[in-house]
C-alpha positions as CSV (number, residue, x, y, z in Angstrom):
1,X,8.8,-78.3,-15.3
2,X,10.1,-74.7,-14.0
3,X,13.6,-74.6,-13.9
4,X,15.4,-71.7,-11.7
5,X,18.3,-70.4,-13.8
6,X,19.8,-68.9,-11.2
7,X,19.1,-67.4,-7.5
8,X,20.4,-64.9,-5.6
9,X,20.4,-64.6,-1.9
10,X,21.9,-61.9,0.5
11,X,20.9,-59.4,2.9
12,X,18.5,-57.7,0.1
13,X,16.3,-61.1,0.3
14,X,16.1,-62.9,-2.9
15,X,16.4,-62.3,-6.3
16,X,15.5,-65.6,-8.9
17,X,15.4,-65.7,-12.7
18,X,12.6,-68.6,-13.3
19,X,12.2,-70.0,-16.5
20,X,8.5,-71.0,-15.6
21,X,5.8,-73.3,-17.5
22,X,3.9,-74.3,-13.7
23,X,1.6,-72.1,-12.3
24,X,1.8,-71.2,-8.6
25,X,-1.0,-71.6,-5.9
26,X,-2.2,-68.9,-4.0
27,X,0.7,-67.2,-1.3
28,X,2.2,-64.5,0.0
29,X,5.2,-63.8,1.8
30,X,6.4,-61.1,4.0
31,X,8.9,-59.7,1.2
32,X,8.3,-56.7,-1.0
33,X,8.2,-58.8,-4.4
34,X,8.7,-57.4,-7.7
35,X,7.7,-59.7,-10.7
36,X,9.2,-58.9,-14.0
37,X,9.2,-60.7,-17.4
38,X,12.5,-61.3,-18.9
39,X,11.1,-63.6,-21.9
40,X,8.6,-65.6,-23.6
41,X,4.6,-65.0,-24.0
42,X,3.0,-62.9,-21.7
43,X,1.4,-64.0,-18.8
44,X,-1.1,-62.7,-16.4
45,X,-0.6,-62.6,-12.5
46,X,-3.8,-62.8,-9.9
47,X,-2.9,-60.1,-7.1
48,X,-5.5,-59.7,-4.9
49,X,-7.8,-61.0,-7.1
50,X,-7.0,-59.0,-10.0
51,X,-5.4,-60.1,-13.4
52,X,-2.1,-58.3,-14.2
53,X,-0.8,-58.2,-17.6
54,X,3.2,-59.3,-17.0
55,X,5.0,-58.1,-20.5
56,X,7.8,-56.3,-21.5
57,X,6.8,-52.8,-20.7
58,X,5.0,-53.7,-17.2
59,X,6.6,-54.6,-13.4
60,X,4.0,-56.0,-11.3
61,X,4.3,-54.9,-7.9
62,X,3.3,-57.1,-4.7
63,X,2.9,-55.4,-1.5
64,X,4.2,-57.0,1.9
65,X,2.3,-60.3,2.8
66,X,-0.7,-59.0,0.0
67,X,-2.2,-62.5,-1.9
68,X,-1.4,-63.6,-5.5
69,X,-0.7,-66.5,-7.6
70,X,0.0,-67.3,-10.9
71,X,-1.6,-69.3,-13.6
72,X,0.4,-69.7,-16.6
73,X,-1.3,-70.3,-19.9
74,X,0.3,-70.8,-23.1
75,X,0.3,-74.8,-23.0
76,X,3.9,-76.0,-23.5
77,X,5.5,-72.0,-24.3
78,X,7.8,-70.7,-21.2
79,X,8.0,-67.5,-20.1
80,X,10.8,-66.6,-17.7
81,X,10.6,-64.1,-14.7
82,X,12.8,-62.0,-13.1
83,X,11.6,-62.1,-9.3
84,X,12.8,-60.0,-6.4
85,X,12.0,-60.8,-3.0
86,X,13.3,-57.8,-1.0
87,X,13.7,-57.7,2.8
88,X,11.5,-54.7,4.4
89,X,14.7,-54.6,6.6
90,X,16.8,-54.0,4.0
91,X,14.7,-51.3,2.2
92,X,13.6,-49.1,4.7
93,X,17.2,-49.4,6.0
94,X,18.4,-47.9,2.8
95,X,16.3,-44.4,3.0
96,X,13.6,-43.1,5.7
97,X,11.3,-42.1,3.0
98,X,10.9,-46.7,2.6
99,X,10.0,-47.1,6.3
100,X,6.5,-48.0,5.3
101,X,7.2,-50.5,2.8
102,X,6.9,-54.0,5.2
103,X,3.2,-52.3,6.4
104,X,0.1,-51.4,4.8
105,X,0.1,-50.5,1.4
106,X,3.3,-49.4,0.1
107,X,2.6,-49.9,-3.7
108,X,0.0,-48.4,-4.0
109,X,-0.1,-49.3,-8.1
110,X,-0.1,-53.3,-8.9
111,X,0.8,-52.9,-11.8
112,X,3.6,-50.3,-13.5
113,X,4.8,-49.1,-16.8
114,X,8.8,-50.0,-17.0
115,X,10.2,-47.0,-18.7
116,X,14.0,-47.0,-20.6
117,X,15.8,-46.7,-17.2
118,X,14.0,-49.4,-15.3
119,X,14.0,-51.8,-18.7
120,X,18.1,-51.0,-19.2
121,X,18.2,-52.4,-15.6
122,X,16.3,-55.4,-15.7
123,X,17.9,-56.3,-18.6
124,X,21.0,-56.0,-17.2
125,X,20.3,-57.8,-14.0
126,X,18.8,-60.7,-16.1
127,X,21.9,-61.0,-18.7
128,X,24.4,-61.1,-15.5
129,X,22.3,-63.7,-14.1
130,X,21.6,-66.0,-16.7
131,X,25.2,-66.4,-17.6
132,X,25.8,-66.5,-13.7
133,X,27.7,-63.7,-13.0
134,X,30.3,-63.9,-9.9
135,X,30.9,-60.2,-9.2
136,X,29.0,-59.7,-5.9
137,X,29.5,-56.2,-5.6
138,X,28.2,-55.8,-8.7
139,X,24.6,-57.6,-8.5
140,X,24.0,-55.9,-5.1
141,X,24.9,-52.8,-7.0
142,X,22.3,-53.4,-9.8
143,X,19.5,-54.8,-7.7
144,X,19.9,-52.0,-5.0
145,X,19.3,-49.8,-7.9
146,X,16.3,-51.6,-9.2
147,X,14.4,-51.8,-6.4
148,X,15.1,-47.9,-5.4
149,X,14.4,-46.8,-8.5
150,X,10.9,-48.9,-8.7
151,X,10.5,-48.0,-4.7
152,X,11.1,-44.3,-5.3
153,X,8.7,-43.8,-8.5
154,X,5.9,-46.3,-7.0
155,X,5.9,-46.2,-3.1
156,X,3.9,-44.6,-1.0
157,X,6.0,-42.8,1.4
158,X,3.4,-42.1,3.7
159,X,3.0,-43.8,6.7
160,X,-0.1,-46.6,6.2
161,X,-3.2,-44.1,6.4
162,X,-5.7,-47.1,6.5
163,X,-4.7,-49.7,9.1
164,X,-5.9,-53.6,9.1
165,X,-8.5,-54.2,12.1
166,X,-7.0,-55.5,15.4
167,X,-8.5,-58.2,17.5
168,X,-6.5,-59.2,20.6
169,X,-7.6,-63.2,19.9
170,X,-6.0,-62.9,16.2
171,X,-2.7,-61.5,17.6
172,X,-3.1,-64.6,20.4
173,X,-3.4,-66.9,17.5
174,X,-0.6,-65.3,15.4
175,X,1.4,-65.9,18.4
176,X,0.7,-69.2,18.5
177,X,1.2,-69.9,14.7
178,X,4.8,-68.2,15.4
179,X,5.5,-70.4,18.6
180,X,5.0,-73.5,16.2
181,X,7.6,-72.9,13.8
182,X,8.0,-74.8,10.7
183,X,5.4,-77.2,11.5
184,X,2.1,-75.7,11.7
185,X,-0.4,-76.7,14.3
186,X,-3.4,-77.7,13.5
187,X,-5.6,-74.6,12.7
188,X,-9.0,-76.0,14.8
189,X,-6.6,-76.2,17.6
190,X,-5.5,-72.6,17.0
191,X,-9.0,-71.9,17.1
192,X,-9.8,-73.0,19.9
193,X,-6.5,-71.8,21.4
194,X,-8.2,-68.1,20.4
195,X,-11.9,-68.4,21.9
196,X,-13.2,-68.7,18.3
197,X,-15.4,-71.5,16.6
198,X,-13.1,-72.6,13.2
199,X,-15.8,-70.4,10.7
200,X,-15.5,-67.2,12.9
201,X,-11.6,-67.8,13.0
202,X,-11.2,-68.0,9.2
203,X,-13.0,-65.0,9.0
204,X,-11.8,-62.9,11.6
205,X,-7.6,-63.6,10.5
206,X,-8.4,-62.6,7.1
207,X,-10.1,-59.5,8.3
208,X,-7.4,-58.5,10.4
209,X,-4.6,-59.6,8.6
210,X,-5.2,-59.5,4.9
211,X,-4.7,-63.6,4.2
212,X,-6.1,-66.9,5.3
213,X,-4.9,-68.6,8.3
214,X,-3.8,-71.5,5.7
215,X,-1.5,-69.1,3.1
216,X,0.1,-67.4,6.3
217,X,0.7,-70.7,7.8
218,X,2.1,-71.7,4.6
219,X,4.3,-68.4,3.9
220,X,5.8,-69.5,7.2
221,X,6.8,-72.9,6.3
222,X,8.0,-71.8,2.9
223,X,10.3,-69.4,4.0
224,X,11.3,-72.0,7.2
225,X,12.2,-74.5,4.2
226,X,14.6,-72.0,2.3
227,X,16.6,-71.4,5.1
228,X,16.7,-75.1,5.9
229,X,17.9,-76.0,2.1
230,X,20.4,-73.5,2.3
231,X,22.4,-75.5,4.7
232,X,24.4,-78.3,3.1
233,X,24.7,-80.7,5.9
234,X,20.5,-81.2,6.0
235,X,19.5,-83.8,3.1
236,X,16.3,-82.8,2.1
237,X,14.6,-86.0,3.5
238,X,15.8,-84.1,6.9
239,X,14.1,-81.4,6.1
240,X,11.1,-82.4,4.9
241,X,10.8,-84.4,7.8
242,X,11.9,-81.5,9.8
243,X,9.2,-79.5,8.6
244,X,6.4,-82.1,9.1
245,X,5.4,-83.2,6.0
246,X,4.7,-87.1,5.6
247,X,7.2,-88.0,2.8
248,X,9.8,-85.6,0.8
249,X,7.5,-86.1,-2.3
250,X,4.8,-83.7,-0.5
251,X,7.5,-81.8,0.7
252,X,8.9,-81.2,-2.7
253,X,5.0,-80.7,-4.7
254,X,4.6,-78.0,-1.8
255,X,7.5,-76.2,-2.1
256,X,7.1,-76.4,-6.2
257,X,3.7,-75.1,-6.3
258,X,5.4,-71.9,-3.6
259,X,8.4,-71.0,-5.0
260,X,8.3,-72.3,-8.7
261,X,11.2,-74.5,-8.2
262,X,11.5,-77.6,-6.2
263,X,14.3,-78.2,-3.6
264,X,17.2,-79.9,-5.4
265,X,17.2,-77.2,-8.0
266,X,16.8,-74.6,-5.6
267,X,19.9,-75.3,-3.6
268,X,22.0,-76.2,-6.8
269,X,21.7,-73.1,-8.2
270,X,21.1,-70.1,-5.3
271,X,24.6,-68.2,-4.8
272,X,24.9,-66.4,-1.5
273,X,26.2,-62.6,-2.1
274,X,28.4,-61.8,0.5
């Protein structure tokens, strides 16, 4: 099973070392996300359809709510990850030049070359987390200075030249899929909600928006069930129920197959930087 060896949470996003022998359906979340290997065999990750070689010398870059998932071969070898889920917020707060990073493409490369700068760093951020590092101004420090350093060499600083088609019965049903919170509606009943027959639906939201109705819907709900774990008072039967699913163990395969991790490990180990 994947184990999280640690997590990192603060107004950056995420940041999680994953010591990973699962693979990961397809997702996508909202976050810039930077995938990094830290150790083990190399592994491949599907972005957009694509097979990206994940080893020493590579970062694989994930643009803003852009598909991918993760099949891990090998058999019983583990490879860990260093992942960074990265507020848009956050970046494009840090220099004008980022403002583009939450739309469009942003990375315009999938797939990088780490040179002795960027490794030095990664390295660095993975030894301070594995041996779980308490210094808070310190691990902001080094993971503001990845992600600038990856954002300044990789992103496109351009505003998005090439915009996703608009449909005014997609934004109705986007609005609706918001509206719902944690627990989705039923997607024929968004459907119908938007004037569209089920097929047309499915088709029209991933022209406009990149995704299937079904991974946004779940990007939603996964990030809905971080924030719920994250607060100590909620057992996770609560949340599970919270979020609609018909018993925790569905709740905990979903959120496994998401994130990596399942939910008791998640909150054990994430550390909020101040």
């Amino acid at each position: 099973m994947t184990q999280a060896l640690g997590i990192l949470r603060g107004a950056f996003g995420r940041v999680a070392l994953l010591d990973m022998d699962t693979s990961l359906v397809d997702h996508a979340h909202h976050h810039c996300h930077v995938i990094l290997k830290a150790s083990g065999p190399d592994q491949d990750f599907i972005v957009a359809g694509r097979a990206l070689p994940v080893r020493d010398d590579t970062a694989i870059l994930i643009n803003s709510w852009e598909p991918h998932r993760y099949l891990h071969r090998g058999g019983l070898q583990r490879t860990a990850f260093l992942a960074l889920y990265i507020e848009p917020a956050w970046l494009a707060g840090i220099d004008r030049a980022f403002r583009p990073c939450g739309a469009g493409r942003f990375f315009e490369a999938s797939c990088v070359p780490l040179d002795g700068t960027l490794w030095r760093a990664r390295e660095d951020l993975v030894r301070r987390i594995g041996c779980h590092d308490t210094d808070a101004a310190t691990l902001e420090d080094r993971i503001r200075a990845l992600i600038i350093a990856l954002a300044h060499r990789y992103g496109d600083r351009q505003p998005p030249r090439v915009a996703l088609l608009t449909d005014h019965r997609i934004r109705r049903a986007l609005q609706l899929m918001r509206e719902s919170g944690a627990v989705p509606r039923d997607l024929d009943t968004v459907a119908r909600s938007a004037g569209l027959s089920r097929p047309h639906f499915n088709t029209l939201f991933r022209r406009c928006t990149g995704l299937s109705p079904a991974v946004y819907t779940n990007a939603v709900r996964v990030e809905a069930a971080v924030a719920a774990i994250l607060d100590p008072a909620t057992t996770l039967a609560v949340v599970s129920d919270d979020l609609g699913f018909s018993a925790p163990a569905n709740f905990t395969r979903f959120f496994q197959q998401h994130t990596g991790t399942i939910p008791s490990q998640f909150r054990r180990v994430v550390a909020d930087l101040p």
